[in-house]
C-alpha positions as CSV (number, residue, x, y, z in Angstrom):
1,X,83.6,106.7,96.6
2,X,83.7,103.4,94.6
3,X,87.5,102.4,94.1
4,X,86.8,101.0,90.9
5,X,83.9,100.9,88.3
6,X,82.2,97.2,88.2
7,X,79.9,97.2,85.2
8,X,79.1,94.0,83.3
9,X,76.6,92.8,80.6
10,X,76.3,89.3,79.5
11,X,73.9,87.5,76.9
12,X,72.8,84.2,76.7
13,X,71.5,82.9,73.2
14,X,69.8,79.7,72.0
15,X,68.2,79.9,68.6
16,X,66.7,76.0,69.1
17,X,64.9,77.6,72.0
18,X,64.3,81.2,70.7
19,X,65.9,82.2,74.1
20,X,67.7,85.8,73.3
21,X,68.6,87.0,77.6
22,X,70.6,89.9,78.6
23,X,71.8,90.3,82.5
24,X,73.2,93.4,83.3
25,X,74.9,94.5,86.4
26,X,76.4,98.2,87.8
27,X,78.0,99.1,91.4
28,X,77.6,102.9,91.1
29,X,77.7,105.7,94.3
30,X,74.4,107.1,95.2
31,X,73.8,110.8,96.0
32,X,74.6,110.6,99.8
33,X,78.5,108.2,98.8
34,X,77.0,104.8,99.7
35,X,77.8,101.9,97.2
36,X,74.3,100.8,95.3
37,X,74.0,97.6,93.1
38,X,71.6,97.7,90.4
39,X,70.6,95.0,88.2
40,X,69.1,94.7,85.2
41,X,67.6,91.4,83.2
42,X,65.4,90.3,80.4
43,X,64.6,89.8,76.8
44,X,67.7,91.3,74.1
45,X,65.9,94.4,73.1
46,X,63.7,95.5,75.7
47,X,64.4,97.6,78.9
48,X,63.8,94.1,81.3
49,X,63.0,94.3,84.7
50,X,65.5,96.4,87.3
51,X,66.1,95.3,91.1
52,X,68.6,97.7,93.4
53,X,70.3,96.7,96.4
54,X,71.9,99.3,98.5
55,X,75.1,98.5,100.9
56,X,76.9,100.3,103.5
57,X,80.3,98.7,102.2
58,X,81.3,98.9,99.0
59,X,82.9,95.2,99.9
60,X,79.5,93.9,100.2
61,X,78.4,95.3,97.1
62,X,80.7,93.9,95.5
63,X,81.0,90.6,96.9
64,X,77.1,90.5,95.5
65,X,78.1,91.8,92.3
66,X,80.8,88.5,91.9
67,X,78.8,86.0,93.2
68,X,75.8,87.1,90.7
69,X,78.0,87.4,87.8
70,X,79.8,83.6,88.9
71,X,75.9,81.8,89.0
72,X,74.9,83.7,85.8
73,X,78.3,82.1,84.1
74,X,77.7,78.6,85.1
75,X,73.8,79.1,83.6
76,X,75.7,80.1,80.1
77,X,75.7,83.8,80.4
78,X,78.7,85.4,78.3
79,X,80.0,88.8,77.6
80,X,78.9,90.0,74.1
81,X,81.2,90.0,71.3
82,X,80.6,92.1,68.8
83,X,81.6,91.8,65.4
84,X,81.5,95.5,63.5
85,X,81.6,96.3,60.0
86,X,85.1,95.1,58.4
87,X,86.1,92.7,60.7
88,X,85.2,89.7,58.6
89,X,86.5,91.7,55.3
């Protein structure tokens, strides 16, 4: 049993190079309790490609996840802010 959820989705966005990327990442238990990494990646508005990894230690899994999540940073990845209806009123 995972002692935490780890879910993250980041965007990376350049107009000048019509480059709209989403990376997606989840640590979730699978059916028999062993930690499972899935990640997702692609285009902004389609379903991307998917890998999964599966670990016998959730410490492994998640050591994957943060080390993913710190090289996708430094390439310019960034959560997504979203800006809803009356927030610029």
């Amino acid at each position: 049993m995972l002692a935490q959820p780890y879910r993250r989705y980041i965007e990376r966005t350049d107009a000048t190079k019509n480059m709209a990327r989403f990376y997606a990442l989840a640590i979730e238990p699978t059916l028999f309790g062993t930690p499972c990494l899935t990640r997702r990646w692609g285009r902004i508005g389609t379903f991307g490609q998917a890998m999964v990894h599966h670990f016998d230690r959730e410490e492994d899994a998640v050591r994957m996840f943060l080390d993913l999540l710190r090289t996708k940073r430094a390439r310019g990845y960034r959560p997504k802010t979203y800006v809803g209806r009356g927030a610029l009123a």
